[in-house]
C-alpha positions as CSV (number, residue, x, y, z in Angstrom):
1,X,195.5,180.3,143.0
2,X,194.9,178.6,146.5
3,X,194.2,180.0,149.9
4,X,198.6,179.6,150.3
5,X,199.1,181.2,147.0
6,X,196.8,184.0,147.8
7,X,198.0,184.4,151.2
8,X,201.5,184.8,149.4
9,X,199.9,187.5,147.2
10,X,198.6,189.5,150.1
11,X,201.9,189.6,151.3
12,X,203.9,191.0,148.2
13,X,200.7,193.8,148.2
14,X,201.1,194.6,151.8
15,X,204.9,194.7,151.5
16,X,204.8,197.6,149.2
17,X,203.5,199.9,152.2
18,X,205.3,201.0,155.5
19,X,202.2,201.1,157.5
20,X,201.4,197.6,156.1
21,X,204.6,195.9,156.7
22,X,206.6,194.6,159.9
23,X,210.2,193.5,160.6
24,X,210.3,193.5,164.3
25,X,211.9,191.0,167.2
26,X,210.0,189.9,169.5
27,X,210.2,186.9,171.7
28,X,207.2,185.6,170.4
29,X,207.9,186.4,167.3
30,X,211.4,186.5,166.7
31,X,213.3,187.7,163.6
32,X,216.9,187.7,161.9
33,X,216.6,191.0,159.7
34,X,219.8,192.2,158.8
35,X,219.4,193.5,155.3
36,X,222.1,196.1,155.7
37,X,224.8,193.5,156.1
38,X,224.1,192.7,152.2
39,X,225.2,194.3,149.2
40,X,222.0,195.5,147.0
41,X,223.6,194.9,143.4
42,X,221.4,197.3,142.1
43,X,222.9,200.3,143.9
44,X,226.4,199.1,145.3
45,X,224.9,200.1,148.8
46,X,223.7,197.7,151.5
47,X,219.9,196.7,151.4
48,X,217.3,199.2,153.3
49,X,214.6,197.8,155.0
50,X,212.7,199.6,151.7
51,X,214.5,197.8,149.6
52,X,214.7,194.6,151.1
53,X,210.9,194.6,150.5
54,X,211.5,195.6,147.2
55,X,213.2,193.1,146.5
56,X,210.5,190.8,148.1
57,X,207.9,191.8,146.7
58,X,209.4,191.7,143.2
59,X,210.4,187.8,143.9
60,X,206.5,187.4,144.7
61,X,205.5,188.3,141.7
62,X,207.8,187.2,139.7
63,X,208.5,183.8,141.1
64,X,206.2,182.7,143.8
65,X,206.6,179.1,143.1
66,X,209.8,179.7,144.8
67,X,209.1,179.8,148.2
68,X,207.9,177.1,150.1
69,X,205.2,176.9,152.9
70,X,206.8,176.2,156.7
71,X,204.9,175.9,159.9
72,X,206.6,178.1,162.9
73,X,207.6,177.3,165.9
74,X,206.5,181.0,167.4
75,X,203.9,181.6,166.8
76,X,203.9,177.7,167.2
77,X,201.7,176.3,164.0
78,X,201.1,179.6,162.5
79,X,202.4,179.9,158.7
80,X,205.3,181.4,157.2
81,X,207.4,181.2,154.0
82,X,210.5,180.8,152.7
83,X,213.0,180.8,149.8
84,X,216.4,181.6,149.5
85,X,217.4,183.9,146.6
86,X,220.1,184.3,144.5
87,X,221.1,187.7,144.1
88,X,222.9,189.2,140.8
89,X,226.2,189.1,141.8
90,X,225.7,185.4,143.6
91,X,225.0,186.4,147.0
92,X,222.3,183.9,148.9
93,X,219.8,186.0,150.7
94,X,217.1,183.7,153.0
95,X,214.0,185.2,153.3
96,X,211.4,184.0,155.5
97,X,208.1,185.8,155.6
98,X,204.3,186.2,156.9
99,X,201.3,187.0,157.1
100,X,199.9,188.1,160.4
101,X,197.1,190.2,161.8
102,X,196.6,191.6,158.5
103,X,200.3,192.6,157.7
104,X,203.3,191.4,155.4
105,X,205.8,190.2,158.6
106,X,209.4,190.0,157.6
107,X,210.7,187.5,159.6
108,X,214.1,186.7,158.1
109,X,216.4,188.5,155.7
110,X,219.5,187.5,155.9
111,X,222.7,185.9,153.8
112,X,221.8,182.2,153.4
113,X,223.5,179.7,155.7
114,X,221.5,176.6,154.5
115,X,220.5,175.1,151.2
């Protein structure tokens, strides 16, 4: 695994943890998080920010070839990453995420708008 794959890796361990994990706006780092607008198939109630990094994290190590590497605009050049999933009952969720400072950033959860 490369310094990206392993950089992905550090994010699905660091996602498991509250203290480890962000989801945040800021205007230098902005953010569309809006897992509660999303219907978590598993329990028929919207995503948590818990369970949106369930859900990440179980995507990471599951299927990290999914995601795709993405420079950012803010933090300009810094790295990020991004897939969009397809959830059980065929909702698109894009996920964009980070690492940053020595914590998993969520910097997009959303229902996709783009292929």
């Amino acid at each position: 695994m490369g310094d990206l794959g392993n950089a992905l890796a550090e994010i699905g361990r660091l996602g498991r943890y509250a203290r480890t994990r962000v989801n945040q706006f800021s205007s230098g780092m902005p953010c569309v998080w809006n897992p509660y607008a999303i219907e978590n198939p598993e329990s028929g109630l919207p995503f948590s920010d818990a369970s949106a990094w369930e859900l990440i994290c179980r995507i990471i190590g599951e299927c990290p070839e999914g995601f795709r590497q993405l420079k950012l605009q803010k933090p300009a050049g810094l790295v990020a990453f991004e897939t969009v999933y397809t959830l059980p009952n065929h909702v698109r969720v894009y996920i964009k995420i980070q690492l940053f400072q020595g914590k998993a950033h969520g910097r997009s959860f959303h229902i996709a708008n783009k292929e």
